[in-house]
C-alpha positions in Angstrom: -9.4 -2.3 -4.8 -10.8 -4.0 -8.0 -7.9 -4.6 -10.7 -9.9 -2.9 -13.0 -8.7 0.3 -11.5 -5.5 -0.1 -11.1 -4.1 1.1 -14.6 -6.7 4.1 -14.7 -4.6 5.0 -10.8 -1.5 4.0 -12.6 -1.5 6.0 -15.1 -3.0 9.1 -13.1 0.1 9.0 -10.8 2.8 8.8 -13.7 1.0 12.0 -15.3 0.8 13.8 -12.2 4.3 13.3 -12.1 5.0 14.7 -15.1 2.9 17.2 -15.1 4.9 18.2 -11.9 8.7 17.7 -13.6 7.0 19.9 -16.6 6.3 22.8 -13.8 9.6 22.2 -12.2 11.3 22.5 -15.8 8.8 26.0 -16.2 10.3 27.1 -12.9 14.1 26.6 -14.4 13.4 28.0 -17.4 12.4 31.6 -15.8 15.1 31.3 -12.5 17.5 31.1 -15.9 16.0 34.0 -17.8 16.3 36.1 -14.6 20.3 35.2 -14.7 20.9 35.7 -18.2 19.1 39.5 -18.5 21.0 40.5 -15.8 18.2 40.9 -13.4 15.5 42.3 -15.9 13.2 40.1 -15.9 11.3 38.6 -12.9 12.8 36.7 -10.2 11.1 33.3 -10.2 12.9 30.8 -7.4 14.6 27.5 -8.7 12.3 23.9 -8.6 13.4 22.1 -5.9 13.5 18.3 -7.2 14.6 19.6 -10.8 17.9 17.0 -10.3 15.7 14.3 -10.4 17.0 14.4 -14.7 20.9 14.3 -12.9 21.0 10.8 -12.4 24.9 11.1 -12.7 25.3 14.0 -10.3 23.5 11.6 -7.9 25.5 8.7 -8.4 28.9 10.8 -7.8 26.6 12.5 -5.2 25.9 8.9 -3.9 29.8 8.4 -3.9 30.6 11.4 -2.3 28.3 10.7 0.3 29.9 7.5 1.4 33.4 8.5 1.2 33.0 12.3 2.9 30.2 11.4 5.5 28.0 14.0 4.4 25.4 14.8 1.1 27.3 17.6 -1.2 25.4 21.0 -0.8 25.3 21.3 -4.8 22.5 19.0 -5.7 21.8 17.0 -2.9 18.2 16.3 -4.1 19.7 13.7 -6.9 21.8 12.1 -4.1 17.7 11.5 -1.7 15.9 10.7 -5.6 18.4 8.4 -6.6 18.8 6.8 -3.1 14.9 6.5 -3.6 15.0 5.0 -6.5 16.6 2.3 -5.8 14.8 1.5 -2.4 11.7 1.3 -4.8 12.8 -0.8 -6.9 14.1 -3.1 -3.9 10.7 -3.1 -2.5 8.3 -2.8 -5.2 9.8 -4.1 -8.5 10.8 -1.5 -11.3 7.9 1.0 -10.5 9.5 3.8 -11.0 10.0 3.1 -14.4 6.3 2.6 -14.8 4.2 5.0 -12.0 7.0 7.4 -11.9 9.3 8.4 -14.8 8.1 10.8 -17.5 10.1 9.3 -20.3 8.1 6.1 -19.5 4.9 8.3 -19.3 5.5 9.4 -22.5 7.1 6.2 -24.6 3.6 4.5 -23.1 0.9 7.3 -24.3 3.3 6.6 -27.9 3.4 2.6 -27.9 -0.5 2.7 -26.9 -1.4 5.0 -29.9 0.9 2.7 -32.1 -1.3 -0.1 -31.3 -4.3 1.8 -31.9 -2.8 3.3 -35.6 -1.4 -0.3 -36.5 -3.7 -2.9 -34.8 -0.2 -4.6 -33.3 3.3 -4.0 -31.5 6.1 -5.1 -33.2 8.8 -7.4 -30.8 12.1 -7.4 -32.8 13.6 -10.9 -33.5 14.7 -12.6 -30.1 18.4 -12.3 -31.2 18.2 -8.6 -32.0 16.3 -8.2 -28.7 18.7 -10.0 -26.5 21.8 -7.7 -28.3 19.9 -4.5 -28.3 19.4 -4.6 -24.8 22.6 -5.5 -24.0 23.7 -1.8 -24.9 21.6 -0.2 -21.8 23.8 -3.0 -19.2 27.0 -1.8 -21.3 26.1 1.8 -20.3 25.2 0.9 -17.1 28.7 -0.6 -16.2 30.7 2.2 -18.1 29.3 4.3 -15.9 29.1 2.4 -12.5 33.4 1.6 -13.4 34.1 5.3 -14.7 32.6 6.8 -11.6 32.4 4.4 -8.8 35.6 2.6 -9.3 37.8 4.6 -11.2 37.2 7.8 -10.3 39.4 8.9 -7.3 37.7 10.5 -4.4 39.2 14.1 -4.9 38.4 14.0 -8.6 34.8 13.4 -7.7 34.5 16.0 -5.3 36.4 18.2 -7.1 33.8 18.0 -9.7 30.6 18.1 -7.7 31.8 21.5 -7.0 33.1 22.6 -10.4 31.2 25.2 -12.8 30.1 22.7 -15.1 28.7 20.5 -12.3 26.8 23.2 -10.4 24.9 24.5 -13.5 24.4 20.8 -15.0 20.7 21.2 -14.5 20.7 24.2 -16.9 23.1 22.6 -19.4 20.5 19.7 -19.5 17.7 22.6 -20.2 19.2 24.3 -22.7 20.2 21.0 -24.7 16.5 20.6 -24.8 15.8 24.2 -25.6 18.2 24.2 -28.5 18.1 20.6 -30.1 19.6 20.4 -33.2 21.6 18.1 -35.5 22.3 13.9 -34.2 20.6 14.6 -30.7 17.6 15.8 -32.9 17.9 12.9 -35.1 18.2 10.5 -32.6 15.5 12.2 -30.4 13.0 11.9 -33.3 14.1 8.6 -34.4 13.2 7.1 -30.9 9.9 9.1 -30.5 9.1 7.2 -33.9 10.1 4.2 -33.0 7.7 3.8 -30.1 5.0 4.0 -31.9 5.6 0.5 -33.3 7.9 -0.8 -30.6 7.2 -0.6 -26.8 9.5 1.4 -24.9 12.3 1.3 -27.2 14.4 3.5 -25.1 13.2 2.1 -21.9 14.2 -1.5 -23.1 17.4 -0.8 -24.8 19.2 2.2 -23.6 18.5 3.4 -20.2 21.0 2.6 -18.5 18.6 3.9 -15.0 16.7 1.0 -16.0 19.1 -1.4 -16.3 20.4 -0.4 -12.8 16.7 -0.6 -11.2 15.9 -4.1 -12.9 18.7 -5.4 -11.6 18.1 -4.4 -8.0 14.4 -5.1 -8.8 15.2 -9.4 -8.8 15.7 -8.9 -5.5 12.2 -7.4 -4.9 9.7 -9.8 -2.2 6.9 -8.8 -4.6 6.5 -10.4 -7.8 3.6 -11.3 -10.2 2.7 -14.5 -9.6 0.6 -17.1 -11.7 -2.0 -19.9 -10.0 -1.9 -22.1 -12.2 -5.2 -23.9 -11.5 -6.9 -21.1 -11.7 -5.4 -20.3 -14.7 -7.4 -19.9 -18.2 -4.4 -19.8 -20.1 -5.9 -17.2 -22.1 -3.2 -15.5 -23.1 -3.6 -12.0 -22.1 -1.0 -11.2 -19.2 1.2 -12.4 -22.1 -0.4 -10.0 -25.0 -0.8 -7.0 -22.6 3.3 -6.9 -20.9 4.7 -3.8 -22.1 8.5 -5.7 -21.4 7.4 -8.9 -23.5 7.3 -11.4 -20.6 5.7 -14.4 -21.2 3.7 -14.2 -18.0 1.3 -17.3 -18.9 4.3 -19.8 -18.7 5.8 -18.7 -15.5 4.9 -19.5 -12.3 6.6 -16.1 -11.2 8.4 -13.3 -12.3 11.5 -13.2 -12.1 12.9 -11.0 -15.1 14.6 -7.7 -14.5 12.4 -6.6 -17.5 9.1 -6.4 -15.0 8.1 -3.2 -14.6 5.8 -3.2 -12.2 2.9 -1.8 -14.0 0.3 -4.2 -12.6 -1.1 -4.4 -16.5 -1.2 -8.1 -16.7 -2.5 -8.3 -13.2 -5.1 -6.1 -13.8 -6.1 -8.0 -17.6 -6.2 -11.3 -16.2 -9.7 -12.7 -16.7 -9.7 -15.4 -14.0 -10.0 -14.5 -10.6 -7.1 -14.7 -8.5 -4.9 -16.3 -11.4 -2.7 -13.7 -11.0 -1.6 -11.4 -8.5 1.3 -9.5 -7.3 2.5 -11.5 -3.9 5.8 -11.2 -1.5 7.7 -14.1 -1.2 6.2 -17.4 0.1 3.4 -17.0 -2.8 0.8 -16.9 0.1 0.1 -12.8 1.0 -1.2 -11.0 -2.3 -0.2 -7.3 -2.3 -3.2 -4.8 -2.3 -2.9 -2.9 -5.5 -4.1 0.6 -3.6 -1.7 -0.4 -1.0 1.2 -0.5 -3.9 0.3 2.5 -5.3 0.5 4.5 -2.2 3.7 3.5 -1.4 5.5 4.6 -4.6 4.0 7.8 -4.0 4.8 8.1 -0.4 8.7 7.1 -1.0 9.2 9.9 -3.7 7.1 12.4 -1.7 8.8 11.1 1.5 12.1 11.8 -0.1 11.6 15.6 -0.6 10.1 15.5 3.2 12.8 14.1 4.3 15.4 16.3 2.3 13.6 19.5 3.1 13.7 18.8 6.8 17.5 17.7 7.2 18.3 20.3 4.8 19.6 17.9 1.8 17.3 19.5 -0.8 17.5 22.8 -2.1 20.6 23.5 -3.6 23.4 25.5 -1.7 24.7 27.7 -4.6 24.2 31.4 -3.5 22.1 33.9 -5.9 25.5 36.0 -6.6 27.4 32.4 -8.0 24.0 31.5 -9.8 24.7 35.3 -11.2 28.3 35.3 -11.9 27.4 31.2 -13.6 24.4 32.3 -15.5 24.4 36.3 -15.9 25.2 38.4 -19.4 
């Protein structure tokens, strides 16, 4: 496939995506209103997939799993999407983050129009940079110590099948259905700040992220720079949505690489840049790339649906006595 192409596919499959979590979120929305009117309105059945926004319930999930033996019935699919994740980002560098996630998709289509509205993106100070982002690692390993060290093994089951735990998914939805006061604030704040600023959240407080870079160093694929062939133009620098300064490396090594091919795909010399495994010698076929994130978070549901860790095992009448008037 010509590199030309590759952020036009790119950006199809992270829209696709969304436009699939948006239809999963519709779904929720009216298996709720069933709940709540007592029955009156219309039975609509629950997304499958709709934990994929419970990254914690899949790390205690993840937890659970190794302690018990087996995937808790409650939302197993986080346990399979957050398993997933990771493999991805093992594999394939941060893509999730870029081909996959819909706060991405979104902070992207925002950070693009910024650059089209002010003719630049702004890159705080290096210091500032360097601290800011050090709050998404601090998250990171508050929660990686809260849950997978401190947190007993009959405290974390007991809360995978608490109340709270089962109906997390429609706590999340109606936070977003009834935003108000600092989340609203803070919510807005962010959407505003990507218009100047790339990926503000992205970079600084997803603590997903930071969990996905880290695994991500130890990717076999990684941009990589010829430097004979190389221009040095400029452009894979200009064009990095994380701020890597691709033209003086010979390869990628930052955590910060999303894997979103665009300074591969910019480059104007041929084969100056590429995205190769280890050895620098075997360049990785961009259509080949792509098909792979999609397979792993398509296989996943696959999978899950056919061992049976993927629809959720709470019964209609518990959904009614959680959720009903």
């Amino acid at each position: 496939m010509s590199k030309r192409y590759v952020q036009p596919l790119r950006i199809a499959i992270q829209w696709a995506f969304l436009a699939f979590l948006l239809y999963l979120g519709l779904r929720l929305f009216l298996f709720v209103r069933h709940f709540r009117s007592g029955g009156a309105a219309p039975f609509v059945a629950r997304g499958d997939g709709i934990e994929g926004f419970l990254p914690l319930a899949g790390l205690l999930g993840v937890k659970d799993w190794f302690q018990s033996g087996t995937i808790n019935p409650i939302h197993p699919a986080s346990v399979l999407l957050l398993v997933t994740a990771v493999a991805v980002a093992l594999l394939l560098k941060r893509s999730f983050c870029s081909w996959v996630c819909p706060v991405g998709a979104l902070s992207e289509l925002l950070w693009k129009r910024g650059f089209v509205l002010f003719k630049r993106n702004v890159r705080p100070p290096r210091w500032l940079d360097v601290a800011l982002r050090g709050i998404k690692y601090g998250l990171l390993l508050f929660f990686l110590y809260s849950i997978l060290w401190r947190m007993p093994p009959e405290a974390v089951s007991a809360f995978i099948h608490s109340d709270y735990n089962k109906i997390a998914d429609v706590r999340l939805l109606d936070f977003f259905l009834h935003l108000s006061g600092i989340p609203l604030i803070v919510i807005l704040v962010l959407l505003v700040l990507s218009l100047p600023v790339r990926n503000p959240f992205c970079r600084y407080l997803c603590p997903y992220g930071a969990l996905l870079g880290l695994v991500s160093m130890l990717s076999p694929v990684k941009v990589t720079r010829e430097g004979k062939k190389c221009v040095a133009c400029g452009v894979c620098t200009q064009v990095c949505p994380a701020y890597i300064p691709v033209m003086s490396k010979e390869r990628v090594l930052s955590e910060e690489c999303i894997g979103c091919w665009r300074c591969v795909s910019h480059c104007r010399a041929m084969g100056a840049l590429e995205m190769k495994l280890t050895g620098r010698k075997v360049a990785v076929n961009a259509l080949i790339f792509a098909a792979l994130v999609v397979l792993f978070f398509v296989g996943a549901a696959l999978v899950g649906r056919a061992t049976g860790h993927w629809k959720t095992g709470i019964s209609y009448g518990e959904y009614m006595r959680l959720l009903g008037p």
